[in-house]
N, CA and C atoms as an extended XYZ file, in Angstrom:
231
Properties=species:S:1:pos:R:3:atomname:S:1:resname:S:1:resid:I:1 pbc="F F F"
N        24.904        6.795       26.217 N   UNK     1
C        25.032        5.924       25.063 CA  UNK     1
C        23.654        5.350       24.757 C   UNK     1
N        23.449        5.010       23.346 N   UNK     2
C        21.548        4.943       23.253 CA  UNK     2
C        22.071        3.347       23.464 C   UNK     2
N        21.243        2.726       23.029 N   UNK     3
C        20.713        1.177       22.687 CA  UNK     3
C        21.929        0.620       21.446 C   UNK     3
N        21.001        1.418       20.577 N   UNK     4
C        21.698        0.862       19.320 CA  UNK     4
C        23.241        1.260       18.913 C   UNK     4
N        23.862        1.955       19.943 N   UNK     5
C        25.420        2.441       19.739 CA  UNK     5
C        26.472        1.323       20.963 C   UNK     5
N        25.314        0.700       21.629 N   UNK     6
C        26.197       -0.528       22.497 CA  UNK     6
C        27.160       -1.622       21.962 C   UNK     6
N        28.419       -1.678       22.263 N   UNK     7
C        29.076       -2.808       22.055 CA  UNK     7
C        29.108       -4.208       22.702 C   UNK     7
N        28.427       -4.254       24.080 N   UNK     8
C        28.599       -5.458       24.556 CA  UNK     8
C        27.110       -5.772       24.650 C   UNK     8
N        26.525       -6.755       24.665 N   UNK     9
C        25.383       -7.738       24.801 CA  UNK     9
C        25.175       -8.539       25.281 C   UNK     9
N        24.162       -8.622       26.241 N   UNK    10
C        23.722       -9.950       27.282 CA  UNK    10
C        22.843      -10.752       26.292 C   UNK    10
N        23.383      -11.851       25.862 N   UNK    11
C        22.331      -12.817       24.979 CA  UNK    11
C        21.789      -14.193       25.753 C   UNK    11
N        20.647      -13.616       25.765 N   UNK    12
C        19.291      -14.888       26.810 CA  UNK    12
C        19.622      -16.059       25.674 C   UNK    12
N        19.555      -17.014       26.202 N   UNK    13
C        19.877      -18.474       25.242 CA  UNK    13
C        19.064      -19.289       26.163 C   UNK    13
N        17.442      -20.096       25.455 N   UNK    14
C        16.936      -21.346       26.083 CA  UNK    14
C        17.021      -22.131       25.402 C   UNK    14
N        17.832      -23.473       26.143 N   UNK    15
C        18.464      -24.766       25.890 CA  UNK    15
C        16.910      -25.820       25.440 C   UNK    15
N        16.928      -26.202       24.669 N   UNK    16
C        16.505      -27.612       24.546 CA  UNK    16
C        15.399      -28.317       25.432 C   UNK    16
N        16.596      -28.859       26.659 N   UNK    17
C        16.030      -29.040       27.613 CA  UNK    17
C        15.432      -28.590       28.477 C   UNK    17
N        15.248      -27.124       28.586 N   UNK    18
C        14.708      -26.286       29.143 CA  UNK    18
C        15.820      -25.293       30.212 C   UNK    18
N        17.035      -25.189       30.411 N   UNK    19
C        18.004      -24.979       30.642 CA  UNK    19
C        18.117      -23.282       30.053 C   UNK    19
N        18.261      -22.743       30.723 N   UNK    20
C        18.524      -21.076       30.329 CA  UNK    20
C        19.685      -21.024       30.683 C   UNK    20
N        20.667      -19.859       29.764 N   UNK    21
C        22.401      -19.136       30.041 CA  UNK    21
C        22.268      -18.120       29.110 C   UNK    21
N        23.148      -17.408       29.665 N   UNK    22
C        23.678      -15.844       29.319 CA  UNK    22
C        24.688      -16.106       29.027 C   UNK    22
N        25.224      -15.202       27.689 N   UNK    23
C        26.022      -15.247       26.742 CA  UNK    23
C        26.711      -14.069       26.642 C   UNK    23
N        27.897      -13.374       26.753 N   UNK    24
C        27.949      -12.062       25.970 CA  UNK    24
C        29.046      -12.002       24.892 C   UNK    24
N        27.906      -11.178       24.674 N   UNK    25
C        28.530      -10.988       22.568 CA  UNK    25
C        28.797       -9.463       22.381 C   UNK    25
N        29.691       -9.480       21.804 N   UNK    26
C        30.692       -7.789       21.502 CA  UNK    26
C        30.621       -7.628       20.138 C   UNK    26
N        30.049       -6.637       19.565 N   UNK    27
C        29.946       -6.186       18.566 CA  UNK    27
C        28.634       -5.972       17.896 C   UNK    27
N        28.377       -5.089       17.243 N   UNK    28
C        27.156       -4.512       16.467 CA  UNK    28
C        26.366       -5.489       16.073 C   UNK    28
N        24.703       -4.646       16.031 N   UNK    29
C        23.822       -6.042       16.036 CA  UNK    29
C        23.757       -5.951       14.114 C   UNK    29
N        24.320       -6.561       13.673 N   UNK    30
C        24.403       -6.447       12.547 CA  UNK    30
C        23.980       -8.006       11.825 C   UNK    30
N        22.941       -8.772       11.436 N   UNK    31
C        22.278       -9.925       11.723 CA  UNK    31
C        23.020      -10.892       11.445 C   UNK    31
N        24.269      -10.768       10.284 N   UNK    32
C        24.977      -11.928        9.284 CA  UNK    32
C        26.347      -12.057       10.925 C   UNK    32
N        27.210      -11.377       11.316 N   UNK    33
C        28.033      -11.114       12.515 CA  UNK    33
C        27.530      -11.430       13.480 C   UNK    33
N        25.923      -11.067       14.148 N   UNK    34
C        25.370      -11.575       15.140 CA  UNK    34
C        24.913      -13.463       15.233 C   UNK    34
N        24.617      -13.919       13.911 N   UNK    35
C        24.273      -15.411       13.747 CA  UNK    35
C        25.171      -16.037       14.478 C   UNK    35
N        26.696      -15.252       13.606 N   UNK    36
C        27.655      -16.395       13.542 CA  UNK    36
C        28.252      -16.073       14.594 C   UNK    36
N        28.434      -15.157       15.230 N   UNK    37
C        29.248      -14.889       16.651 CA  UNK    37
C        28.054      -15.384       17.948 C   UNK    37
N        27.046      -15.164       17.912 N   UNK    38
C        26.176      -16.011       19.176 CA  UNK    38
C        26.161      -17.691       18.755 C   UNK    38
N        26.578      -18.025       17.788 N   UNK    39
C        26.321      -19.573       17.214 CA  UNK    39
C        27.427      -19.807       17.978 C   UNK    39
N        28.708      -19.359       18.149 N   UNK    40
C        30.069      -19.719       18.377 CA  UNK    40
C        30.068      -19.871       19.558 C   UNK    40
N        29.494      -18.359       20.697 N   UNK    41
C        29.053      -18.298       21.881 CA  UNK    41
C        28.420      -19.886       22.205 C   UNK    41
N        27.304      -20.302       21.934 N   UNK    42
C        26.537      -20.780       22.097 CA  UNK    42
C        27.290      -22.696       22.495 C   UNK    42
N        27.864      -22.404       21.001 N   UNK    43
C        28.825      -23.944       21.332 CA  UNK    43
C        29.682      -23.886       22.469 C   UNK    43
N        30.365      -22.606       22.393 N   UNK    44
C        31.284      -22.995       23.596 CA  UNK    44
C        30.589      -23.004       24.991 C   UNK    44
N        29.173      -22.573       25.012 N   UNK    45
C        28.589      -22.800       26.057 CA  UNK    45
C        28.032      -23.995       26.493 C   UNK    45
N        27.630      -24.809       25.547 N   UNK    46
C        27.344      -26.041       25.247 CA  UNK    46
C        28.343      -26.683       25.980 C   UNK    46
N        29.498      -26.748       25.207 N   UNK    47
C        30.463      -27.478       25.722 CA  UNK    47
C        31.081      -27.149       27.514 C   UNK    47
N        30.783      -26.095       27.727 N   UNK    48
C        31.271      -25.532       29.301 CA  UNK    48
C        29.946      -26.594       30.022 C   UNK    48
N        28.986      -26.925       29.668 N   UNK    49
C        27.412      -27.505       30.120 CA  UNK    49
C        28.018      -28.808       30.109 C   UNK    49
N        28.374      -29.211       28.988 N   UNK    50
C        28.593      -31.107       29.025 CA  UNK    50
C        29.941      -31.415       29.747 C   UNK    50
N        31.080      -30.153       30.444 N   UNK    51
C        31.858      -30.895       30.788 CA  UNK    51
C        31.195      -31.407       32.618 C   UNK    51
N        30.185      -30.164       33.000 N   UNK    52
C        29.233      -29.896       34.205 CA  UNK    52
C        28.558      -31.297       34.304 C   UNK    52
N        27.827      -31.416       32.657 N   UNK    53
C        27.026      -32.706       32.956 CA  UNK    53
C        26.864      -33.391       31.719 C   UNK    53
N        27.780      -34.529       31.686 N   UNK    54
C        28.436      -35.483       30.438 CA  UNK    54
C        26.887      -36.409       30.125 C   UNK    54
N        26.052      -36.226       30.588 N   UNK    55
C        25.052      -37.091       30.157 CA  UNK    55
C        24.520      -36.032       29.061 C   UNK    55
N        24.524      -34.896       28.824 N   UNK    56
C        24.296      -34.250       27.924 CA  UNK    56
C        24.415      -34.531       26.454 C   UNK    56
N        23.199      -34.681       25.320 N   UNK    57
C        23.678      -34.547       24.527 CA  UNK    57
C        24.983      -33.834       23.640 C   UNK    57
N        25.643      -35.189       22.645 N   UNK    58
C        26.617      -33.994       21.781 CA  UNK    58
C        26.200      -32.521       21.274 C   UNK    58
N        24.968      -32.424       21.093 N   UNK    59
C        24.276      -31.288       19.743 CA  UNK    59
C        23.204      -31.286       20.896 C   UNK    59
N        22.954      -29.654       21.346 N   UNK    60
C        21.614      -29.233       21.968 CA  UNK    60
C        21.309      -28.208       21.205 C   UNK    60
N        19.948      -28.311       20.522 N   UNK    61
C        19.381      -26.588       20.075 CA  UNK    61
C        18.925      -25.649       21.142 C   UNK    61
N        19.170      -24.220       20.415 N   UNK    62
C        18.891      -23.973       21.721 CA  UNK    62
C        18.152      -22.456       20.899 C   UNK    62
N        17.588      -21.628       21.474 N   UNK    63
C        17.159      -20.192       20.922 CA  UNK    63
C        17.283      -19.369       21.590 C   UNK    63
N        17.408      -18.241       20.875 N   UNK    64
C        18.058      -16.793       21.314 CA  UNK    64
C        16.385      -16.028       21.826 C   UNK    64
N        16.613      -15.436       22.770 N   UNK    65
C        15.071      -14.903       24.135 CA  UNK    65
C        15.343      -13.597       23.944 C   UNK    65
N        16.779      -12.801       24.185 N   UNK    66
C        16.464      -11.844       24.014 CA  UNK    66
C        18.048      -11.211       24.317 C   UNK    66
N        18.221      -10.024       23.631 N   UNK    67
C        19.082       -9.152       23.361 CA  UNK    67
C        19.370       -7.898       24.467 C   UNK    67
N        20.053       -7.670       25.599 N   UNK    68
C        19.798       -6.730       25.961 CA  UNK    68
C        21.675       -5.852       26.166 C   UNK    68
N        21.582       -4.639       26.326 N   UNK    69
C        22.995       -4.417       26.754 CA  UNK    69
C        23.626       -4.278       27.886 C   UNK    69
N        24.436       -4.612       27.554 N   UNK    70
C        25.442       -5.052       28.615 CA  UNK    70
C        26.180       -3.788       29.612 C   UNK    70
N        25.838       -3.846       30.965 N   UNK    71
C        26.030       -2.435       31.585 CA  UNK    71
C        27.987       -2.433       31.645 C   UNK    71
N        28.322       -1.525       31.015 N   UNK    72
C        29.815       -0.937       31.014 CA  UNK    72
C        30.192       -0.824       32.234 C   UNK    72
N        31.261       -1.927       33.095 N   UNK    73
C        31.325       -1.270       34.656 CA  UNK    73
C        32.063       -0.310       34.500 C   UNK    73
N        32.862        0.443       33.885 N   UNK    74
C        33.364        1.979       33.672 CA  UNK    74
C        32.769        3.199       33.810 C   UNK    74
N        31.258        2.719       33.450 N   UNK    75
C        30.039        3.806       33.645 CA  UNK    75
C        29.600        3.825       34.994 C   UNK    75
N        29.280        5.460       35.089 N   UNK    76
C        29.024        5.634       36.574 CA  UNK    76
C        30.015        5.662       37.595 C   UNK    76
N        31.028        5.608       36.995 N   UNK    77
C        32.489        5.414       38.129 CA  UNK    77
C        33.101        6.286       38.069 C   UNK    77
């Protein structure tokens, strides 16, 4: 399978605070689908973070590092 025919995605996300997490996102890197489906990722990751540690801001920005795919554990088996 090349690169660009992958469905699942490891998305690098650095927090704000300096805080790094991995995200994965399913579906084609298609930029308008990718915004809004890693944005969604992203909150609910947020929120999995502030229940860990409530001193956390409500709203953290955070940016996307890097895109890579996600190894199929079906492959190779």
């Amino acid at each position: 399978m090349s690169v660009l025919q992958a469905k699942r995605w490891l998305v690098a996300l650095r927090w704000a605070d300096g805080e790094r997490s991995t995200v994965v996102y399913e579906g084609p890197l298609w930029v308008g689908k990718v915004t809004q489906a890693v944005h969604v990722l992203a909150q609910a990751e947020h929120r999995r973070r502030r229940q860990a540690e409530p001193e956390l801001p409500a709203q953290l920005e955070y940016e996307i590092r890097s895109f890579k795919p996600a190894q199929d554990s079906s492959e190779g088996a």
